[in-house]
KETOR-834325 format. One record per residue (C-alpha): residue number from 1; residue in three letters; x negated, y negated, z negated. Coordinates in steps of 0.02 Angstrom, whole numbers, plus 50000, padded with zeros to 5 digits. Each point is the difference from the previous one (the first is absolute). Layout:
% KETOR-834325
<rec><n>NUM</n><res>ala</res><east>X</east><north>Y</north><up>Z</up></rec>
...
This chain:
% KETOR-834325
<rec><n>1</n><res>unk</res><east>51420</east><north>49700</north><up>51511</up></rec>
<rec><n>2</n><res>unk</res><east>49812</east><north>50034</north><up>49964</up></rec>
<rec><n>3</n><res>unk</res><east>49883</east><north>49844</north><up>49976</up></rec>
<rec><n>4</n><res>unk</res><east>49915</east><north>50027</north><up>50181</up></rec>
<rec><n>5</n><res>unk</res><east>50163</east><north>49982</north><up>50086</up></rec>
<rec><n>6</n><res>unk</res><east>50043</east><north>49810</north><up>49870</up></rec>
<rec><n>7</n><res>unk</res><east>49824</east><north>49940</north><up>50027</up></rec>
<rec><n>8</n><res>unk</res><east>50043</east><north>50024</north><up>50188</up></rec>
<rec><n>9</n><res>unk</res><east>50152</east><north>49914</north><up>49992</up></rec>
<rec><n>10</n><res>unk</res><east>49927</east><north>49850</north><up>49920</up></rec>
<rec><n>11</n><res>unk</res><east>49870</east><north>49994</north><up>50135</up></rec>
<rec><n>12</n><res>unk</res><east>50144</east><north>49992</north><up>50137</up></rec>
<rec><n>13</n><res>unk</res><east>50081</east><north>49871</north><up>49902</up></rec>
<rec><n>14</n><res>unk</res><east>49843</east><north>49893</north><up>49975</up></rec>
<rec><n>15</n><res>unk</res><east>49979</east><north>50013</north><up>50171</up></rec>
<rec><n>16</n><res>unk</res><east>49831</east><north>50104</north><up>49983</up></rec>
<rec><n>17</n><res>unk</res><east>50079</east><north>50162</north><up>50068</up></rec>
<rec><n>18</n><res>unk</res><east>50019</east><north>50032</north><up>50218</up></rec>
<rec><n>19</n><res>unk</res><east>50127</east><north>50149</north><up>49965</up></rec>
<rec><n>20</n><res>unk</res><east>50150</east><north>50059</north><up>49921</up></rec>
<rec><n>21</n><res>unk</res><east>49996</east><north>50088</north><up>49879</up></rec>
<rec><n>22</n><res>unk</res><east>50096</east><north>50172</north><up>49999</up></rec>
<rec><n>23</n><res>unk</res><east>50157</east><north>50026</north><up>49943</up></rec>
<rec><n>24</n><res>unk</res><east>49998</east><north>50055</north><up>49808</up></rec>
<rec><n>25</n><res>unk</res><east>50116</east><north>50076</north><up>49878</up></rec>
<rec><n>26</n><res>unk</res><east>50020</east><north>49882</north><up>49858</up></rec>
<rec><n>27</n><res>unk</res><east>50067</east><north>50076</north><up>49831</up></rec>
<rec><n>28</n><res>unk</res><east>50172</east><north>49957</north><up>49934</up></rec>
<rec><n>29</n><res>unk</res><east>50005</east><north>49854</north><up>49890</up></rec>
<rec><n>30</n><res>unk</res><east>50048</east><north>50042</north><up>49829</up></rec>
<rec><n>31</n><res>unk</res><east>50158</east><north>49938</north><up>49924</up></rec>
<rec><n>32</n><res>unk</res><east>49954</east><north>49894</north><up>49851</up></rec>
<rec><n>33</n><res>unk</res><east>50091</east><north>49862</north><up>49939</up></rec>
<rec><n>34</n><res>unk</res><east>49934</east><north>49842</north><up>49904</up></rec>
<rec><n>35</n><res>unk</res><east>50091</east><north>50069</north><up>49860</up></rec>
<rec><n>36</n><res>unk</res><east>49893</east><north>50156</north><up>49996</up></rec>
<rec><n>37</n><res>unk</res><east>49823</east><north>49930</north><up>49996</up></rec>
<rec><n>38</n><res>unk</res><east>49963</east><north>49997</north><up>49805</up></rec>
<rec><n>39</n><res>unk</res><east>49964</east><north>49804</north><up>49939</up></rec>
<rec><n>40</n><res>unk</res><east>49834</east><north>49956</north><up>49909</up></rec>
<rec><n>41</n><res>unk</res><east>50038</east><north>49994</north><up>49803</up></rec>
<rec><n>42</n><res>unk</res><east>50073</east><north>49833</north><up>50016</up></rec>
<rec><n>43</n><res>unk</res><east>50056</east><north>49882</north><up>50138</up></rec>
<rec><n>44</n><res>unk</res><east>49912</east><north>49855</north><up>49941</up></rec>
<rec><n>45</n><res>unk</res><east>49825</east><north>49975</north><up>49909</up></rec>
<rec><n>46</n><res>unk</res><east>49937</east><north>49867</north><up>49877</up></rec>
<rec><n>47</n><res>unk</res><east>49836</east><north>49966</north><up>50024</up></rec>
<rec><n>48</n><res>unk</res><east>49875</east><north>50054</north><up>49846</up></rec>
<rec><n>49</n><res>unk</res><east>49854</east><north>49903</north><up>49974</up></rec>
<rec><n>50</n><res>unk</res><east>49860</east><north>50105</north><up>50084</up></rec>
<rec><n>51</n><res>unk</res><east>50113</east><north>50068</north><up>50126</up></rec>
<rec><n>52</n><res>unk</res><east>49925</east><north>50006</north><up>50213</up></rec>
<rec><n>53</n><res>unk</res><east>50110</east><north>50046</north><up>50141</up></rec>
<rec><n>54</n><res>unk</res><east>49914</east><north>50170</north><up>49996</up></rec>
<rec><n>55</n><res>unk</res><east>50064</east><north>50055</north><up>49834</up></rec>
<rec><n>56</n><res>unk</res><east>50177</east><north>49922</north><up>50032</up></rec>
<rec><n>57</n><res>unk</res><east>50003</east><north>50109</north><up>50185</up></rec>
<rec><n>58</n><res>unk</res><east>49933</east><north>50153</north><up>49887</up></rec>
<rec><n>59</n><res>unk</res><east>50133</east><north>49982</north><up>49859</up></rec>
<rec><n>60</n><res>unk</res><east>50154</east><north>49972</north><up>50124</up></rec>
<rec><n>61</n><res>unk</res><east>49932</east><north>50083</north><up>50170</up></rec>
<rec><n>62</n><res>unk</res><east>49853</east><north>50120</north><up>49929</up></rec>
<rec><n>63</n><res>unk</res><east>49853</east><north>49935</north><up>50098</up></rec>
<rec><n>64</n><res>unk</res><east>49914</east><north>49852</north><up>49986</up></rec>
<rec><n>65</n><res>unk</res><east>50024</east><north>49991</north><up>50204</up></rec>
<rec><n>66</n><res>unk</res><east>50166</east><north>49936</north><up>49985</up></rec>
<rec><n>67</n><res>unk</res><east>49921</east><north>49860</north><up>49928</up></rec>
<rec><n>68</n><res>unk</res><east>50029</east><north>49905</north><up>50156</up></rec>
<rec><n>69</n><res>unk</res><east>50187</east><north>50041</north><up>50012</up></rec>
<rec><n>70</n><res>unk</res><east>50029</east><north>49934</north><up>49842</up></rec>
<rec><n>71</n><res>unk</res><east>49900</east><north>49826</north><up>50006</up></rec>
<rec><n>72</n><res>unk</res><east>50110</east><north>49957</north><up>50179</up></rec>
<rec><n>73</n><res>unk</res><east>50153</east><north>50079</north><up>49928</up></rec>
<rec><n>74</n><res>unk</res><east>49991</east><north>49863</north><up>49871</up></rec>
<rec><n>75</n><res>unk</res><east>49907</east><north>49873</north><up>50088</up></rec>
<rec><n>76</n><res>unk</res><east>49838</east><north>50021</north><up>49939</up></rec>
<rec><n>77</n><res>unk</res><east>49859</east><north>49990</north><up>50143</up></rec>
<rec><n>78</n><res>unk</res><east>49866</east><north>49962</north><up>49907</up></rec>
<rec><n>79</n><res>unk</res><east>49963</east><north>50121</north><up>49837</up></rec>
<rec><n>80</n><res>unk</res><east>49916</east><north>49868</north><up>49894</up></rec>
<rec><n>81</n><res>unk</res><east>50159</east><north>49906</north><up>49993</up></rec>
<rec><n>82</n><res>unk</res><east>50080</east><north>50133</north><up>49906</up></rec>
<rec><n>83</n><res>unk</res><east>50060</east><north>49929</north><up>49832</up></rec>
<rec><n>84</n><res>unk</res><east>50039</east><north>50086</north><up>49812</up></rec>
<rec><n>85</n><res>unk</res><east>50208</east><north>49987</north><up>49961</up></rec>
<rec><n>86</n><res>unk</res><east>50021</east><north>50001</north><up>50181</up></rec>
<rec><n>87</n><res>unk</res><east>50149</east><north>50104</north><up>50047</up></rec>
<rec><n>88</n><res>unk</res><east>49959</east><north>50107</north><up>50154</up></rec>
<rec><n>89</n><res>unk</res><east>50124</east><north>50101</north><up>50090</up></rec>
<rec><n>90</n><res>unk</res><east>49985</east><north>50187</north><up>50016</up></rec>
<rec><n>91</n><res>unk</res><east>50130</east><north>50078</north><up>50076</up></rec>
<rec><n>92</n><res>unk</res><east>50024</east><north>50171</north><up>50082</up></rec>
<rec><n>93</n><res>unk</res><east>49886</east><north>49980</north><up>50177</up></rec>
<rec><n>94</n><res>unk</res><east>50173</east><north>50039</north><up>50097</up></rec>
<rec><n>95</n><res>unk</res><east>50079</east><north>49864</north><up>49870</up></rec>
<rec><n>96</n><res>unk</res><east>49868</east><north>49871</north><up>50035</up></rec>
<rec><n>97</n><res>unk</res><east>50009</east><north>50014</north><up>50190</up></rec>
<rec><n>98</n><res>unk</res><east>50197</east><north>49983</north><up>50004</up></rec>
<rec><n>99</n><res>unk</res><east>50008</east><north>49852</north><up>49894</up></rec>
<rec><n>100</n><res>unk</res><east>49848</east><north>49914</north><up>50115</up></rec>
<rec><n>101</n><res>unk</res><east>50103</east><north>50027</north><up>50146</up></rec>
<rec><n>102</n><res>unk</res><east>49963</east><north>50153</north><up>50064</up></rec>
<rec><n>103</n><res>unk</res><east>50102</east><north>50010</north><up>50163</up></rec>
<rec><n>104</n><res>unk</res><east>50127</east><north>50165</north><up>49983</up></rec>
<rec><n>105</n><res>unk</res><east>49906</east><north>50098</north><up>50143</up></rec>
<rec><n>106</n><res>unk</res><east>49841</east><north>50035</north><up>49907</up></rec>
<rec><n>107</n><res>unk</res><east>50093</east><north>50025</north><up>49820</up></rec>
<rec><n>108</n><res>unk</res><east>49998</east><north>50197</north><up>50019</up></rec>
<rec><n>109</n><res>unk</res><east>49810</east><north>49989</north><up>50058</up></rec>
<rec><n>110</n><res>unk</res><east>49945</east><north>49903</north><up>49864</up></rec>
<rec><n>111</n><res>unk</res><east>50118</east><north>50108</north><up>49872</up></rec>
<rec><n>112</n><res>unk</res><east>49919</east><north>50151</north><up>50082</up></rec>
<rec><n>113</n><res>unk</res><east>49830</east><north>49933</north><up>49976</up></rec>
<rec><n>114</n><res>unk</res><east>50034</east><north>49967</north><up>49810</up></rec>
<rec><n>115</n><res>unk</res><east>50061</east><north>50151</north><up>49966</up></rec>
<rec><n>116</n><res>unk</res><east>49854</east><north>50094</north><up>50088</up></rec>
<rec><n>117</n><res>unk</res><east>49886</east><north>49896</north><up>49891</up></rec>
<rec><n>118</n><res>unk</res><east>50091</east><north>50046</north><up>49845</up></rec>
<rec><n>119</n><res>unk</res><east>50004</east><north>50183</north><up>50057</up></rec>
<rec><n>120</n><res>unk</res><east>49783</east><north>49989</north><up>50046</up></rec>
<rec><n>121</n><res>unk</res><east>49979</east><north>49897</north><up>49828</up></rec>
<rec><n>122</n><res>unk</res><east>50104</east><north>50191</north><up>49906</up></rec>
<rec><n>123</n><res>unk</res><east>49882</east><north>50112</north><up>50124</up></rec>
<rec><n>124</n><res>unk</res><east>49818</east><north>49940</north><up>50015</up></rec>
<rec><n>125</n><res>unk</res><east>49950</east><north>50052</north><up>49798</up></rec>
<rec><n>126</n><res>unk</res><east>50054</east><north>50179</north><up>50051</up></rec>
<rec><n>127</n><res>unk</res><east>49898</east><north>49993</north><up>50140</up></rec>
<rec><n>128</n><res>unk</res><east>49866</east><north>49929</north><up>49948</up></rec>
<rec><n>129</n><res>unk</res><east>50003</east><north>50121</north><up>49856</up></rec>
<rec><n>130</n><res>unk</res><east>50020</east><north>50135</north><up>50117</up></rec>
<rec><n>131</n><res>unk</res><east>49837</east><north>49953</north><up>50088</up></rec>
<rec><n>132</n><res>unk</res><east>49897</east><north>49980</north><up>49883</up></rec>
<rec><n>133</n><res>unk</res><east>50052</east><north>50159</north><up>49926</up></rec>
<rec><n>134</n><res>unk</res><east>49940</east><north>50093</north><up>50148</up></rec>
<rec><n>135</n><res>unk</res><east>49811</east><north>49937</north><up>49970</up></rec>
<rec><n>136</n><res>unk</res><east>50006</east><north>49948</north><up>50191</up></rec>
<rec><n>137</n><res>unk</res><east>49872</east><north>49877</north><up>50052</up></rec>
<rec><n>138</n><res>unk</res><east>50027</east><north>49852</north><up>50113</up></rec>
<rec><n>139</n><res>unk</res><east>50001</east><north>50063</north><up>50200</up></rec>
<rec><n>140</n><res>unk</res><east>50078</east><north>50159</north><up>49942</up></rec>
<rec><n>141</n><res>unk</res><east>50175</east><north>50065</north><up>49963</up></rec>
<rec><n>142</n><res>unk</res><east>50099</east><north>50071</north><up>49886</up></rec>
<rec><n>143</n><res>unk</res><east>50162</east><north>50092</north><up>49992</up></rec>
<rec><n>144</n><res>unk</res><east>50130</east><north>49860</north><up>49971</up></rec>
<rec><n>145</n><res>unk</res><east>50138</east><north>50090</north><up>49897</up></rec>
<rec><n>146</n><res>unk</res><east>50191</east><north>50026</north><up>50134</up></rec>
<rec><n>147</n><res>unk</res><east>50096</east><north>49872</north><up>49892</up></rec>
<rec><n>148</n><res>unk</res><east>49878</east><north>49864</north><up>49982</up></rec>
<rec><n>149</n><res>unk</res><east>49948</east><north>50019</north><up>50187</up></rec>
<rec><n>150</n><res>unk</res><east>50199</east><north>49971</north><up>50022</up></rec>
<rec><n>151</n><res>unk</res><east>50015</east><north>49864</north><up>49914</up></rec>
<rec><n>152</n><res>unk</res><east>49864</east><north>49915</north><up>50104</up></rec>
<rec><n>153</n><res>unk</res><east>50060</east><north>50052</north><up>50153</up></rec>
<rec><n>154</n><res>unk</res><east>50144</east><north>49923</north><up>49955</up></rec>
<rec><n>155</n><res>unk</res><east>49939</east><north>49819</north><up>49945</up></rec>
<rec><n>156</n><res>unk</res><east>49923</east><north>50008</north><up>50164</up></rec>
<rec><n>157</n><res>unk</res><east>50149</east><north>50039</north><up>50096</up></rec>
<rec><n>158</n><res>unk</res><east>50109</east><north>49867</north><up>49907</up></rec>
<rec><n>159</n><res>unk</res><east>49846</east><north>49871</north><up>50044</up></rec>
<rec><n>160</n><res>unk</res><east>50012</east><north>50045</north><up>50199</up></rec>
<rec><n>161</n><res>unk</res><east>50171</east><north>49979</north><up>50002</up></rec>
<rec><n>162</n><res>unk</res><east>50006</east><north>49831</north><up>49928</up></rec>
<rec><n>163</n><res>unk</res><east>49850</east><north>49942</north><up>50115</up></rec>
<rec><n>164</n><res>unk</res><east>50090</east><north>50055</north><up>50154</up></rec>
<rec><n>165</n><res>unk</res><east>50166</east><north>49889</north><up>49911</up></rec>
<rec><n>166</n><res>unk</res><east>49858</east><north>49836</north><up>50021</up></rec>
<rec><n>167</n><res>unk</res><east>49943</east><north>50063</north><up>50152</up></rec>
<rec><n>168</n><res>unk</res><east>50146</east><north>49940</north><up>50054</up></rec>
<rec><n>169</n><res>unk</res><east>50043</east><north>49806</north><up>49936</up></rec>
<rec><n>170</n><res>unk</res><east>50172</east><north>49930</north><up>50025</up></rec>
<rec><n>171</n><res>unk</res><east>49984</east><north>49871</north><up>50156</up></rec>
<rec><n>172</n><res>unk</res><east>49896</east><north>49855</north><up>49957</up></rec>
<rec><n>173</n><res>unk</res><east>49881</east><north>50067</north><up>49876</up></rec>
<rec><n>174</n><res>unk</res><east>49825</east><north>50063</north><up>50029</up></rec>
<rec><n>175</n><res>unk</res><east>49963</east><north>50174</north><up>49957</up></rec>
<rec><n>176</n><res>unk</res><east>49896</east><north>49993</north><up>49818</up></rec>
<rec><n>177</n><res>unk</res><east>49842</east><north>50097</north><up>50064</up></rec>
<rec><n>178</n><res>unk</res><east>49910</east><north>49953</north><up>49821</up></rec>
<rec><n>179</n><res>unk</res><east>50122</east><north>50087</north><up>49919</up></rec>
<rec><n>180</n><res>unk</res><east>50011</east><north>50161</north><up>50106</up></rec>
<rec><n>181</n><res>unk</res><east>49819</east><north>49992</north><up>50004</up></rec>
<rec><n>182</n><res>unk</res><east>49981</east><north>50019</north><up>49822</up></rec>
<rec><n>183</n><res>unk</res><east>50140</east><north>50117</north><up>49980</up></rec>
<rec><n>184</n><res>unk</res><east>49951</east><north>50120</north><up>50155</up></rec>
<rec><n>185</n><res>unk</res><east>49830</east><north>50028</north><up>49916</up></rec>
<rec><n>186</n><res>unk</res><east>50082</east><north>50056</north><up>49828</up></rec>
<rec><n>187</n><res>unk</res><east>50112</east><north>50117</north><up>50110</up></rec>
<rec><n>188</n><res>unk</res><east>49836</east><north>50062</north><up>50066</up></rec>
<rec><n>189</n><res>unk</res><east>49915</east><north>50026</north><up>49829</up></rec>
<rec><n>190</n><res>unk</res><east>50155</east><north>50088</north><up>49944</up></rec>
<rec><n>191</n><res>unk</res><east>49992</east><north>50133</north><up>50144</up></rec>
<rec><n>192</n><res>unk</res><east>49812</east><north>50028</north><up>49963</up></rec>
<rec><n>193</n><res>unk</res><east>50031</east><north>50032</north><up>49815</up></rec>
<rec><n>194</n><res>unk</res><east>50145</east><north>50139</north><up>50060</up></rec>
<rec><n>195</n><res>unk</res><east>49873</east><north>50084</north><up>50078</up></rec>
<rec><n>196</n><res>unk</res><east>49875</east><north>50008</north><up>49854</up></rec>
<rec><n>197</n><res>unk</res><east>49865</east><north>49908</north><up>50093</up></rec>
<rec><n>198</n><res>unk</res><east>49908</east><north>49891</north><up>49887</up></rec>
<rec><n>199</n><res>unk</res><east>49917</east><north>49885</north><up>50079</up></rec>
<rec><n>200</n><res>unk</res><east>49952</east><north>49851</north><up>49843</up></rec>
<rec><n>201</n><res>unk</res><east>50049</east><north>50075</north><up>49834</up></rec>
<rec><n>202</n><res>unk</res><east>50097</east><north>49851</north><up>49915</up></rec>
<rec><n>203</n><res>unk</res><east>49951</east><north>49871</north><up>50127</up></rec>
<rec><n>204</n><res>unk</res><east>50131</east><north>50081</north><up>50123</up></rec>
<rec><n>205</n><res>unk</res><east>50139</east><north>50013</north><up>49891</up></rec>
<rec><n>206</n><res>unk</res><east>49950</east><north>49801</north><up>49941</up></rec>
<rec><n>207</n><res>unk</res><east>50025</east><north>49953</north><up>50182</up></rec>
<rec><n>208</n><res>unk</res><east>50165</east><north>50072</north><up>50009</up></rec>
<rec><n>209</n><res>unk</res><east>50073</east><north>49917</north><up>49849</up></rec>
<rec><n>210</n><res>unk</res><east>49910</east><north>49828</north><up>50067</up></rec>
<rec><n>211</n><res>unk</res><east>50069</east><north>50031</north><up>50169</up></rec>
<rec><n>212</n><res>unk</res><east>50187</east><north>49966</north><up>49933</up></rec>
<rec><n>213</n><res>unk</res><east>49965</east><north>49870</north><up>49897</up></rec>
<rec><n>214</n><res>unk</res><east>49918</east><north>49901</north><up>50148</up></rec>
<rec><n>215</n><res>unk</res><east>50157</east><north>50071</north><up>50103</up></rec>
<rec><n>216</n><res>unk</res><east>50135</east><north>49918</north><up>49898</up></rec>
<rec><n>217</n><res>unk</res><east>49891</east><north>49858</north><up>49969</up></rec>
<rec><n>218</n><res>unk</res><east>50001</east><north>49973</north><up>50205</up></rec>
<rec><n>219</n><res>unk</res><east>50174</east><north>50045</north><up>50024</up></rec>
<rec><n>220</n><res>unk</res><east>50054</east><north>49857</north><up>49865</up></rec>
<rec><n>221</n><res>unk</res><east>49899</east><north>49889</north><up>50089</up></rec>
<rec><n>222</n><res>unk</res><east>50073</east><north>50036</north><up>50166</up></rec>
<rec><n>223</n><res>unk</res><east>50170</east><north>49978</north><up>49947</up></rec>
<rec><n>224</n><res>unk</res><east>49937</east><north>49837</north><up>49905</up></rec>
<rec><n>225</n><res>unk</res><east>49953</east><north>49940</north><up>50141</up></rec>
<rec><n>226</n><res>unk</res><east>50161</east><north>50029</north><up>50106</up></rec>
<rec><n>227</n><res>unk</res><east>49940</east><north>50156</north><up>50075</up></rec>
<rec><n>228</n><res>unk</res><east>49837</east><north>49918</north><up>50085</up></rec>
């Protein structure tokens, strides 16, 4: 499912689109279990003097973008109100959205999602080492090498898959359009760095990794809020 065809879907579903879209072919959804998404070094955090949100989502979820996720997972709205020899909890993301009531439907999406973060957190220093060994300048391309182009692919198809798994709510719940928002545009970054295209050097590959922390920080939210 390419990032076109999502970005039409959410227009049909926000009412913004006259026309159905046409029928796509939607990648398999990987089988990953909560048990197979690695956990952050430890499931709970004391809270050193000094400490922000940021560096707490970088030590447990590497990027400071989960930052979010982990002030609503424990409550905290409002960042100021974090306090030393607090314990936070950090849990594995498939962990944290089971034990906040995740309902069963979504479970293999979200594991999916985890584990295609976990897999894109392993991949981008190779390519962005790749890149910038090719000298290529930003609006060119570059050569990306067959098993790092793979891997991408890959993320990207596990990240389709889930979408099209909330495309599709269990009756009574709204369909999370933040969340596949932010998670159809790092699909759609992921596909542009499998074809070597390089279109912000850095910037690009910051989006990607902001674009699921902001995902799971929206998808925790929506089933916070009973799936509103």
């Amino acid at each position: 499912m390419r990032f076109s065809v999502i970005l039409a879907l959410l227009l049909v579903l926000s009412g913004c689109g006259r026309k159905t879209p046409a029928k796509i072919i939607v990648p398999p959804l990987p089988k990953v279990e909560i048990a197979d998404v690695p956990s952050p070094p430890t499931p709970t955090i004391i809270v050193a003097k000094g400490s922000t949100l940021q560096s707490i989502a970088t030590a447990a979820y590497h990027h400071r973008d989960f930052s979010g996720f982990v002030g609503h997972l424990n409550g905290i709205t409002i960042p100021e109100r974090l306090r030393a020899g607090a314990t936070l909890k950090t849990p594995s993301l498939p962990v944290a959205f089971r034990d906040a009531g995740l309902h069963p439907q979504y479970q293999p999406a979200i594991n999916a999602l985890a584990q295609a973060w976990i897999d894109l957190v392993d991949i981008l220093p190779a390519y962005t080492h790749a890149r910038d060994a090719s000298g290529v300048n930003e609006g060119s391309s570059f050569t990306v090498p067959a098993d790092i182009k793979a891997r991408l692919i890959s993320c990207a198809d596990a990240i389709d898959a889930s979408i099209d798994v909330l495309m599709h709510p269990a009756t009574g719940h709204a369909v999370p359009l933040r969340t596949i928002g932010q998670f159809a545009g790092v699909s759609h970054f992921l596909r542009e760095f499998s074809t070597g295209l390089v279109a912000s050097r850095d910037y690009d590959t910051f989006l990607a990794e902001k674009g699921f922390g902001l995902g799971f920080t929206y998808a925790l939210l929506w089933v916070q809020s009973g799936y509103k």
